[in-house]
N, C-alpha and C positions, 0 to 999 in steps of 0.2 A: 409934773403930770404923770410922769411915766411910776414914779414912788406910789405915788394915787393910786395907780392901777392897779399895781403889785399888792398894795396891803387890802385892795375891794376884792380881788381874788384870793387871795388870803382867807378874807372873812368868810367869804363862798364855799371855799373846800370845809373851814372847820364848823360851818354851819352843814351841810350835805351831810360832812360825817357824824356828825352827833346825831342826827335825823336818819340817818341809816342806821346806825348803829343799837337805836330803840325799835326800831319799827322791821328791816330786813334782817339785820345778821342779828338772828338766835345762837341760841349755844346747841352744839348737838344733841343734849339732853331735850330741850325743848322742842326740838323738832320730831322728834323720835317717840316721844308723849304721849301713849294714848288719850281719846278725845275724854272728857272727865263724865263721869256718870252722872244722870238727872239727881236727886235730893229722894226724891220719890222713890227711883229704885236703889238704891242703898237701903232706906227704912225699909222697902221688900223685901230684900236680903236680910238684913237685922231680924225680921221677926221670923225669917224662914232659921236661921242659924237657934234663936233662941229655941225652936220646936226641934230643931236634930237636936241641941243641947240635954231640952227635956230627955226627951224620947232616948237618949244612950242613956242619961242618968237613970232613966225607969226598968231600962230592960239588961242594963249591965252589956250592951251592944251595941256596937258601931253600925248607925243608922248610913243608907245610901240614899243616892238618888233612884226611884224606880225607873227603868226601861221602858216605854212604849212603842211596841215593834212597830205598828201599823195604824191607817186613815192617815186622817185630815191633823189631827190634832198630836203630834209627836213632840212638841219643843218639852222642857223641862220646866219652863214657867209660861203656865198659860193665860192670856187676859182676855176676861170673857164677862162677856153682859147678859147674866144669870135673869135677872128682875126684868127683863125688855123694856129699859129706858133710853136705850140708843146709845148707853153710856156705859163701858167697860169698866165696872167697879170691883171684879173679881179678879183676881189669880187665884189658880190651879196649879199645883203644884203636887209630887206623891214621892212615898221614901218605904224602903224596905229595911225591916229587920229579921235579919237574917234567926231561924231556930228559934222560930213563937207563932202561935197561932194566930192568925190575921196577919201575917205579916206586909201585906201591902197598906198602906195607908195614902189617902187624899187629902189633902187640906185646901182648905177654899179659906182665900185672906179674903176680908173685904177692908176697906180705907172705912178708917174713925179719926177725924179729922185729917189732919196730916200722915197718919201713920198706919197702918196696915196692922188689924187683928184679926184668930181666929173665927171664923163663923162656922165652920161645920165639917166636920168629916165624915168620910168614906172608909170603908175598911173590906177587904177579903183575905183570901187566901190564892198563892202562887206564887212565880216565882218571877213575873215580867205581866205588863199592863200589854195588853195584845194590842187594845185598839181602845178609846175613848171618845162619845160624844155628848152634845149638851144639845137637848130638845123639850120642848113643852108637850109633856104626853097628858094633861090632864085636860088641857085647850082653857089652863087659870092662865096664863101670860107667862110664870115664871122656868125654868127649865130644869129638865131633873138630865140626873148624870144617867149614862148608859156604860157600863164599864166591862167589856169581855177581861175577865181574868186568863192568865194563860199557865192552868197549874203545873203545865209539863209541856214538851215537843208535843207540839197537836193536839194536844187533850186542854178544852177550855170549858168556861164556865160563864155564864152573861148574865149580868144583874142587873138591874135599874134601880136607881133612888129617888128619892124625893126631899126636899128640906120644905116644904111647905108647912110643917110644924114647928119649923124653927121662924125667928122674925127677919124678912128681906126686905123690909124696908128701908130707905135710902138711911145713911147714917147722917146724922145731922152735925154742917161743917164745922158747926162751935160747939163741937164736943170737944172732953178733954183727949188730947194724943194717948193711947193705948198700943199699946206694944202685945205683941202674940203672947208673953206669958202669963196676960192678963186674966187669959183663959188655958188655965194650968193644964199640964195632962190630966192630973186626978181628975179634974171636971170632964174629961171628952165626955166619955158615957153621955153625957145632957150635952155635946154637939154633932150627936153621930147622925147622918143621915139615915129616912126609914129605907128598908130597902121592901120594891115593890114588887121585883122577880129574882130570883137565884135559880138558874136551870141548867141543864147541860147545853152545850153549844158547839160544832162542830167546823173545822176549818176548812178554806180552801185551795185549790192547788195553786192557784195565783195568786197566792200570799193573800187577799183577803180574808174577814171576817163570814163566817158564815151565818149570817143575819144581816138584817136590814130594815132601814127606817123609812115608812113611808104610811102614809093614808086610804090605807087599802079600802075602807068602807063608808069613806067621803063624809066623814061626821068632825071635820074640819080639824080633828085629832092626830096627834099621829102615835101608830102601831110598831109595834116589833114585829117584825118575820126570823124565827129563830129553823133552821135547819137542823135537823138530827139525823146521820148517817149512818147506817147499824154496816159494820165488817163485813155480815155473814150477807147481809145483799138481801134482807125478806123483808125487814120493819123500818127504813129509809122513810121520812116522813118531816112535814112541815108543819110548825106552831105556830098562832098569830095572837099576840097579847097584847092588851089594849085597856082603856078605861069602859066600865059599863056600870051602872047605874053606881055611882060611887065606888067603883075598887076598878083596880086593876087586874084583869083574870083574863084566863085563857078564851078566846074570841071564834076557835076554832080549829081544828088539826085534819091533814090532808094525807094518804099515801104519796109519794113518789114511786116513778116506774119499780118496778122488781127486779131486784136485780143489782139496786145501782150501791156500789160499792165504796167511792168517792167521791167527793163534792170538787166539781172541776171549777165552775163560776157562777154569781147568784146576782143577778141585775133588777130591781124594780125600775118598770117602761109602764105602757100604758095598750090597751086595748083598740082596733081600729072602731071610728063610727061616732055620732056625736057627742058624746059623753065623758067624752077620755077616759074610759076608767081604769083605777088602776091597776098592774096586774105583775106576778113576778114570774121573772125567765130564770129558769135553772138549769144545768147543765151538769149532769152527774156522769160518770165513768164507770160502763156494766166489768165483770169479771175476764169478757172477752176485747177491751180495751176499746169498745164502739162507745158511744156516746149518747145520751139521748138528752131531748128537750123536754121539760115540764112546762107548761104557763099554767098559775094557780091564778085565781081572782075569786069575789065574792061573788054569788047568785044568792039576793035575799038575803040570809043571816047566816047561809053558809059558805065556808069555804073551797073550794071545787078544782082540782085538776084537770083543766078543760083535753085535754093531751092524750088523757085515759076513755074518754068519752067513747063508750061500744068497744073496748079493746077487752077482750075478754082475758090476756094472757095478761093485762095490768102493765103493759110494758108501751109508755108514749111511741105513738105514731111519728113522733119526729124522731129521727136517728139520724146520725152522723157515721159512718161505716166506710169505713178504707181511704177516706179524702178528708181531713181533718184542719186543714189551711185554711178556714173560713170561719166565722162563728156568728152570732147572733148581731146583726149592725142594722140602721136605721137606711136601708139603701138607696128607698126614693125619698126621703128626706121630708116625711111625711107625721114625722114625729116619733112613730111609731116603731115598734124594735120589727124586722125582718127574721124568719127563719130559714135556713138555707137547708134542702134538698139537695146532694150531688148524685149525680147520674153519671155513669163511666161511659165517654164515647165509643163507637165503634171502631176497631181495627182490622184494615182489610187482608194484614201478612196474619197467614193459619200460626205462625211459626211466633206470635209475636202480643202479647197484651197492650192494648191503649191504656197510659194512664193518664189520659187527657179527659179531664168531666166539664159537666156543665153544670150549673147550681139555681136549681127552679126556689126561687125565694116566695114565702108566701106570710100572711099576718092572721092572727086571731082576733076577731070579730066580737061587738057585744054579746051577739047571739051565741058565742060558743064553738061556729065555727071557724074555719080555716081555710083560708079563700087564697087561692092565686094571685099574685104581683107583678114576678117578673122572673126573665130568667137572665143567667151570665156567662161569661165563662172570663174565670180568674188567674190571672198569671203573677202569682205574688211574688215570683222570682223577680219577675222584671217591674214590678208595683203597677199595674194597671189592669183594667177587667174591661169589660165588652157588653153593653147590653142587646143580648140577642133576640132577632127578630121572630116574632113565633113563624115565618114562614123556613127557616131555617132547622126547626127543632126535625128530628128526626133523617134528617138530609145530608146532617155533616161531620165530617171528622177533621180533626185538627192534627198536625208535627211541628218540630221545631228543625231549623240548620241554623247550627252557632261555630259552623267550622271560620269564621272570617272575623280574626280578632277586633272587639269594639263595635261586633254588631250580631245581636241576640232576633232572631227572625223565627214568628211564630206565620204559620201557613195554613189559613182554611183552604178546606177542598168538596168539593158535593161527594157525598157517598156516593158510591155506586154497588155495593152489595160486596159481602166475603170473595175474596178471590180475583178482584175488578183494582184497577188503579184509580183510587180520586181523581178526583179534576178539581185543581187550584184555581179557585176563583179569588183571594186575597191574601195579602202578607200585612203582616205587623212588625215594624225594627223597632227596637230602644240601640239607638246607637249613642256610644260615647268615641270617646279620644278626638284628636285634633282636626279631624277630616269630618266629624260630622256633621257639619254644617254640608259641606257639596254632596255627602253619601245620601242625606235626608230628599235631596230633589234629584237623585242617579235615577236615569232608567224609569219614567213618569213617579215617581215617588211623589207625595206631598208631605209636609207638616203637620201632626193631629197638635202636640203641646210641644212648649219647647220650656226646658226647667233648667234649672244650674246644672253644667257637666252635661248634661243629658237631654235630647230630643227625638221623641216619640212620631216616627211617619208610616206611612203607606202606602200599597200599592197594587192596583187593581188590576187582574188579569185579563185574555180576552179568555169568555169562558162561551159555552152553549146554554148559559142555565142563569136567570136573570134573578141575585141574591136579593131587590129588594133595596138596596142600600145604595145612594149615590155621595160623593165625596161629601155633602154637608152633614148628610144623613149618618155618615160612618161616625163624624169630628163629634156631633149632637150623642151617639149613644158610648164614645169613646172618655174613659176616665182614669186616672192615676189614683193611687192608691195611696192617702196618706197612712202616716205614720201612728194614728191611734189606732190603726186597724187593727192594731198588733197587739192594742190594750184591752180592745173592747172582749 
């Protein structure tokens, strides 16, 4: 009995271990392994390899990969559904040869049966792909390329193409497998894409492109907005290109203020009022370091500077001037982009400047005007802002005391005129470290948010002067500040 058992356990251990030994213990090699590539991208690879192959044999040059500094679109092989069938039958891909003219080139593979051939190329001139996208400008379904060349540091170039003269129809899956040399380089010439615009193009200080894709004149198309910034600060001006009765042409050109020297940021948003229409926010930088706002849209079949409207000196009514921490945001959440107005509070020491403002946010109107919203006051040190009550405008001035480590305390107070001591009518903490939880309810304090590390309270004084504002009321106009504020 006892032999029995011995040789059943016996059979058990060299059965477990044969069975581990296939299934658990690999060899370190195996484990270490990267995961194996699809079949598909391999032949992507193969026919991108046979095109660098051509491409040094033709120009006696060691072809690259091209650079794309910026957007949506940066990877090195891009897959993208050209034809708008729901189905990604393209890669995008681009290489430089360095010392020839055109040296950028794009290649669009599309799959023939199994295998990936060329279908069409792209060509300019630079030295890096600034930014690239694929959009249907003609409103056929299929997508033409939009490509900012980038011929030097900040000096760029925007083109658009089309392959609509070449065939995007699906390839049919029982075709024979074709490989990329099947379309030699000697033939490019017969797959270059047409190009539909080459113009100059101007960048931005936030690393964007300066241009933008959007529908400015609701004919279910979509437009270029190409920005041109002149140095000297006089001929600063906006282009908008588009499809019109069969071509692609210029749609319209705009001034920008005078003066403006740089391109700071270039947003297409939309117009207050039922139509949504579409309109672009611009943000240029004059020679005196202030800033203004443009909003362009259509009126009719023109294009229109709504900003410039009665301003005889040509310089937007919107400016930015000494208070620059705020910028162009959607703040009642109304769709619509906001412009922000800072105004510098009062200070009552002769001996002393407030740099404490408040920021009267307002929106542009179908009609052209510019109508009131709301107003704030923004504390992006501490990330939160205040929607203030208009019975407050004109009334108040704000300080800070941040003498008490882990807790930053902002302090309205009512004016009372030059030379007069405020009257603190409210405080604001953003307190951190380990205590804040009992410093947030010290001394009638309450909780407005409470966030990781960090909780936002306050504290009402007894005052003579009734601000308007009861504990719900404060928590209701009270808001933190995320983190794309930074981007917008």
């Amino acid at each position: 009995m006892e032999g029995r058992l011995k040789r059943t356990l016996w059979l058990w251990l060299g059965l477990m271990t044969a069975l581990l030994s296939g299934c658990l213990f690999r060899s370190p090699d195996d484990l270490y392994r990267l995961p194996e590539q699809s079949a598909g991208y391999e032949r992507l690879n193969a026919a991108i390899r046979d095109v660098r192959s051509s491409l040094d044999a033709e120009y006696g040059a060691s072809s690259e990969p091209a650079v794309i500094v910026s957007g949506d679109n940066t990877a090195t092989i891009q897959l993208q559904d050209l034809d708008g069938d729901g189905q990604r039958e393209s890669a995008v891909t681009a290489f430089r040869v360095p010392g020839i003219e055109k040296s950028m080139k794009i290649y669009i593979f599309r799959q023939a049966g199994e295998d990936y051939q060329v279908f069409s190329v792209v060509e300019g001139d630079g030295s890096a792909i600034y930014s690239i996208d694929y959009v249907d400008l003609n409103g056929q379904g299929e997508k033409e390329l939009v490509v900012n060349w980038q011929l030097s540091t900040g000096v760029y170039q925007l083109g658009a193409y089309t392959m609509d003269d070449l065939d995007l129809r699906p390839l049919p899956r029982t075709a024979a497998p074709q490989a990329a040399s099947a379309a030699p380089v000697a033939d490019r010439s017969a797959l270059l894409a047409t190009e539909l615009l080459l113009t100059g193009c101007s960048g931005a200080a936030d690393g964007s492109s300066g241009y933008r894709l959007l529908d400015i004149d609701q004919d279910t198309r979509t437009e270029i907005a190409v920005v041109r910034i002149d140095s000297a600060g006089v001929g600063s001006h906006v282009e908008v290109f588009g499809w019109d009765d069969g071509a692609f042409v210029s749609l319209g050109i705009t001034k920008l203020s005078s003066g403006a020297v740089s391109l700071i940021r270039m947003r297409s948003n939309y117009l207050s009022g039922p139509s949504f229409r579409p309109a672009l926010y611009i943000i240029c930088a004059l020679t005196d370091g202030s800033r203004t706002i443009d909003v362009l849209a259509r009126q009719g079949r023109h294009l229109v500077n709504l900003a410039l409207d009665g301003k005889e000196d040509g310089v937007s009514q919107n400016m930015l001037q000494g208070y620059t921490e705020v910028s162009l945001t959607d703040i009642n959440a109304d769709s619509v982009l906001e412009l922000p107005s800072p105004w510098r509070l009062p200070s009552y020491s002769e001996t002393s400047t407030s740099n404490f403002w408040l920021i009267n946010w307002s929106q542009y109107h179908e009609d052209g005007t510019c109508r009131p919203v709301l107003t704030t006051y923004h504390n992006v040190v501490d990330s939160w802002y205040l929607v203030i009550p208009n019975s407050w405008k004109d009334r108040i001035t704000i300080s800070r005391n941040d003498t008490l480590s882990g807790q930053r305390e902002v302090i309205f107070s009512r004016w009372k005129g030059p030379g007069e001591a405020p009257e603190p009518f409210l405080s604001i903490y953003r307190l951190t470290g380990n205590n804040r939880v009992s410093r947030s309810v010290y001394d009638n304090r309450f909780v407005l948010r409470e966030e990781e590390a960090v909780i936002y309270a306050a504290r009402f004084y007894e005052c003579s002067w009734d601000c308007d504002l009861d504990q719900n009321g404060l928590m209701e106009n009270f808001n933190t500040i995320q983190a794309s504020w930074n981007s917008d």
